[in-house]
ZAFI-879847 format. One record per residue (C-alpha): x, y, z; residue in three letters. Coordinates in Angstrom, 3 decimals, m for minus. Example, Ala and Ser with C-alpha at 12.3 -4.5 7.8 and 13.67 -1.06 7.14 Angstrom:
// residues 2
<<12.300, m4.500, 7.800>, "ALA">,
<<13.670, m1.060, 7.140>, "SER">,
END
This chain:
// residues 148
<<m33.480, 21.205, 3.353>, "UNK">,
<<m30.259, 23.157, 3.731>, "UNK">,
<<m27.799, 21.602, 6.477>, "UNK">,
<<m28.263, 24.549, 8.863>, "UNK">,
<<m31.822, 23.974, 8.285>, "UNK">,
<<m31.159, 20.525, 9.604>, "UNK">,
<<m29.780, 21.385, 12.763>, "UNK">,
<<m32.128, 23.527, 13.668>, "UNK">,
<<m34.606, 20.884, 13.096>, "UNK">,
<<m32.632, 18.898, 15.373>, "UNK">,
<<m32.157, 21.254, 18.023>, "UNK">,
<<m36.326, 22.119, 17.654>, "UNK">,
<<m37.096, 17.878, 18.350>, "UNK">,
<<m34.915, 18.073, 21.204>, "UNK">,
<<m36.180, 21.456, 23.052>, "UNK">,
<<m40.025, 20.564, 22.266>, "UNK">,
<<m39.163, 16.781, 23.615>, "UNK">,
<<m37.823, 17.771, 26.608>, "UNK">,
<<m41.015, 20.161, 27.106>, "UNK">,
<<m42.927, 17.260, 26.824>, "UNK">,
<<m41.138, 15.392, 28.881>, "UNK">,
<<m41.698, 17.749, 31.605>, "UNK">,
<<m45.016, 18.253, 30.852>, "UNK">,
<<m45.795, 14.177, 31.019>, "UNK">,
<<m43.937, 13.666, 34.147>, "UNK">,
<<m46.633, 16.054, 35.933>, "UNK">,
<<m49.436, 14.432, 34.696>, "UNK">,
<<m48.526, 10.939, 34.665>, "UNK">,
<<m45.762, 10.416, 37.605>, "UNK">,
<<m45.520, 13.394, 40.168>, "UNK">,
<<m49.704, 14.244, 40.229>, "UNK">,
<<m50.581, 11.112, 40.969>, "UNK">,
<<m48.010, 10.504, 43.464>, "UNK">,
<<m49.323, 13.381, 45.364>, "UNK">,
<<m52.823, 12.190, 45.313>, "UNK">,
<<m51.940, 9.861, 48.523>, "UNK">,
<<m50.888, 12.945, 50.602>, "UNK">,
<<m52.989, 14.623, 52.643>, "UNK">,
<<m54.936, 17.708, 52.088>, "UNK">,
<<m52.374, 20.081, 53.658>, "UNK">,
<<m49.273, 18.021, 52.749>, "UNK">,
<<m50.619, 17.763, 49.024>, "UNK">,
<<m50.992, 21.846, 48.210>, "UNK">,
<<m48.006, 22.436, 50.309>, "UNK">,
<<m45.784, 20.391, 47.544>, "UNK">,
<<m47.655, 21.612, 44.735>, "UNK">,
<<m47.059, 25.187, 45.496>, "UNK">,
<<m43.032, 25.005, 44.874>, "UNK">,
<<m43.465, 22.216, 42.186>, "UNK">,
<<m45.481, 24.153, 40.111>, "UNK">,
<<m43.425, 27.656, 40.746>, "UNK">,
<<m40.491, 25.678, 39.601>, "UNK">,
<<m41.843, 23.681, 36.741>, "UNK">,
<<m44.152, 26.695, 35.545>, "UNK">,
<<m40.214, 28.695, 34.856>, "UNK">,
<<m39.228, 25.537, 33.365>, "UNK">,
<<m41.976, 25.115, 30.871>, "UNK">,
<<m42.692, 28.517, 29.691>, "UNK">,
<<m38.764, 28.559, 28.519>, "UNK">,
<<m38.730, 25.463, 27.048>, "UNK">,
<<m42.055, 27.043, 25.465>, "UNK">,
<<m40.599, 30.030, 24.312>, "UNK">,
<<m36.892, 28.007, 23.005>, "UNK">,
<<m39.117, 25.389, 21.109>, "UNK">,
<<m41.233, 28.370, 19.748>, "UNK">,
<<m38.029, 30.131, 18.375>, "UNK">,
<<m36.802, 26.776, 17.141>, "UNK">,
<<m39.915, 26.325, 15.345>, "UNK">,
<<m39.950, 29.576, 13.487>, "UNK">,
<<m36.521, 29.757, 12.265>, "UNK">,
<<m36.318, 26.024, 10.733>, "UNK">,
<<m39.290, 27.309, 9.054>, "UNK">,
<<m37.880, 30.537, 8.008>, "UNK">,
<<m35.207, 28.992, 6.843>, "UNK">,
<<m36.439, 26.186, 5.568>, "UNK">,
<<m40.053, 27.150, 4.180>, "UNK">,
<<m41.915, 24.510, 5.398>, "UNK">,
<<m45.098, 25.380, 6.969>, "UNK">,
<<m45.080, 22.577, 9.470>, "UNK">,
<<m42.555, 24.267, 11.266>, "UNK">,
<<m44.477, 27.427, 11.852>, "UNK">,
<<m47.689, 25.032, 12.648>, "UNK">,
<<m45.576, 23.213, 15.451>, "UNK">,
<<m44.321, 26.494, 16.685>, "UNK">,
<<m48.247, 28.292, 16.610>, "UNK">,
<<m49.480, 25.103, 18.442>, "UNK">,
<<m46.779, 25.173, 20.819>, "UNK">,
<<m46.970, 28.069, 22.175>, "UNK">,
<<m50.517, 27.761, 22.435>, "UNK">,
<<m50.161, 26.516, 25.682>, "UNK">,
<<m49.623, 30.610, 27.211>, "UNK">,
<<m52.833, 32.169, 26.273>, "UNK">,
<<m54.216, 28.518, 26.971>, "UNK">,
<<m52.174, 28.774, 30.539>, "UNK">,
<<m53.384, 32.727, 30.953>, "UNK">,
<<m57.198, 32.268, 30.307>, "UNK">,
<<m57.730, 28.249, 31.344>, "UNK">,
<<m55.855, 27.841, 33.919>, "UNK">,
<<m54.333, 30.677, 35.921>, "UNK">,
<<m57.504, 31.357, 38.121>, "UNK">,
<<m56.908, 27.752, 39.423>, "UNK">,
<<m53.503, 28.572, 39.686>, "UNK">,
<<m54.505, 31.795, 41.687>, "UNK">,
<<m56.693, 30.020, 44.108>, "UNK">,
<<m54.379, 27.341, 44.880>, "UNK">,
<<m51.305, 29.709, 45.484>, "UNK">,
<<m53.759, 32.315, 47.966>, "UNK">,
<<m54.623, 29.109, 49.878>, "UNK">,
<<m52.392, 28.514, 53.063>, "UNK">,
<<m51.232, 24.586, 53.587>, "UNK">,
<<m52.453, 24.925, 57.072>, "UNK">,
<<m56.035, 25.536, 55.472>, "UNK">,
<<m56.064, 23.171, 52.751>, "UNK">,
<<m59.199, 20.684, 52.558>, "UNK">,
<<m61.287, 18.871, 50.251>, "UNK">,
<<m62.169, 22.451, 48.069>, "UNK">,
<<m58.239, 22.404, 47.559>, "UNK">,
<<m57.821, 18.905, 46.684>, "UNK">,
<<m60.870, 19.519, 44.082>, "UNK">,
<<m59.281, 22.617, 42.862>, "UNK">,
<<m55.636, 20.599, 42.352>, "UNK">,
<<m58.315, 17.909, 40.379>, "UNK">,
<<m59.617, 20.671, 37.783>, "UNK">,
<<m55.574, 21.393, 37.512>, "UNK">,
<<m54.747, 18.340, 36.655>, "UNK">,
<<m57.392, 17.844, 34.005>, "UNK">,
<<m56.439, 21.392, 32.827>, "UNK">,
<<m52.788, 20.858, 32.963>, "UNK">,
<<m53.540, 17.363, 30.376>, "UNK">,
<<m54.789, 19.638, 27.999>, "UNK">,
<<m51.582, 21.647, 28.233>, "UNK">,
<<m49.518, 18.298, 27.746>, "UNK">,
<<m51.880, 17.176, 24.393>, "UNK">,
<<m51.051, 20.433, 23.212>, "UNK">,
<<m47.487, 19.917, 23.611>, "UNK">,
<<m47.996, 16.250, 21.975>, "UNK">,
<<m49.568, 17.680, 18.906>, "UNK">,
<<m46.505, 20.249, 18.325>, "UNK">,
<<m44.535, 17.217, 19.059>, "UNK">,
<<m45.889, 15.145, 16.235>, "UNK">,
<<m46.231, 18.433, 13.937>, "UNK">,
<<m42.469, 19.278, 14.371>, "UNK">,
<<m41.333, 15.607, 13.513>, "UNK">,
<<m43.589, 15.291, 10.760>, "UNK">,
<<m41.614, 18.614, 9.235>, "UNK">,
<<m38.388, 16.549, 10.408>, "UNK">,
<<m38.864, 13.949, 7.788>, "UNK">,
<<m40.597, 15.331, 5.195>, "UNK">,
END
């Protein structure tokens, strides 16, 4: 692998880790923690968590993506383009999966919130794992290019 290749590659672990990183915090620190509020308190701190960590994601998405795709232009390693195809996975996966959650959660008011909207931030939270295993495999794809 060429040096620029190299840096690239090292650039790509970083962006996709820090995706990840994200992505784990939801489901295994800030989730749970909101779990313990109540109904109206818990959608009312989803609502700008998620508008904030939803910009967040989707350009760490896109940066990891790019990453991905030039070390493997560059570089000619399939595994790069895998990591990159898996990564961004998680956008039609976000479009189709999990966007009419999203929809129903962001049309309900706080003041309204009950048990429907702490089940509907439940089928999130299972749909949002799926989002984070997605974002492990690219992890483990992209550092399995990184030391081949």
């Amino acid at each position: 692998m060429r040096r620029d290749s190299k840096r690239k590659a090292e650039y790509d672990r970083r962006g996709i880790g820090a995706r990840r990183g994200g992505a784990l915090y939801v489901g295994a620190v800030e989730h749970p923690a909101r779990r313990h509020l109540a109904d109206t308190a818990l959608l009312a701190e989803w609502k700008p968590a998620y508008r904030r960590g939803a910009a967040m994601q989707a350009s760490l998405a896109i940066v990891g993506f790019s990453l991905g795709v030039a070390a493997w232009w560059q570089g000619g390693d399939w595994l790069w383009l895998y990591g990159a195809i898996v990564l961004i996975a998680n956008w039609p996966y976000t479009l189709l999966a999990i966007m009419p959650t999203n929809r129903q959660l962001k049309a309900t008011d706080p003041a309204n919130a009950g048990p429907e909207t702490r089940a509907l931030l439940e089928k999130w939270a299972l749909l949002h794992a799926v989002r984070t295993t997605l974002g492990l495999a690219a992890t483990v794809v992209f550092l399995l290019a990184a030391v081949r």
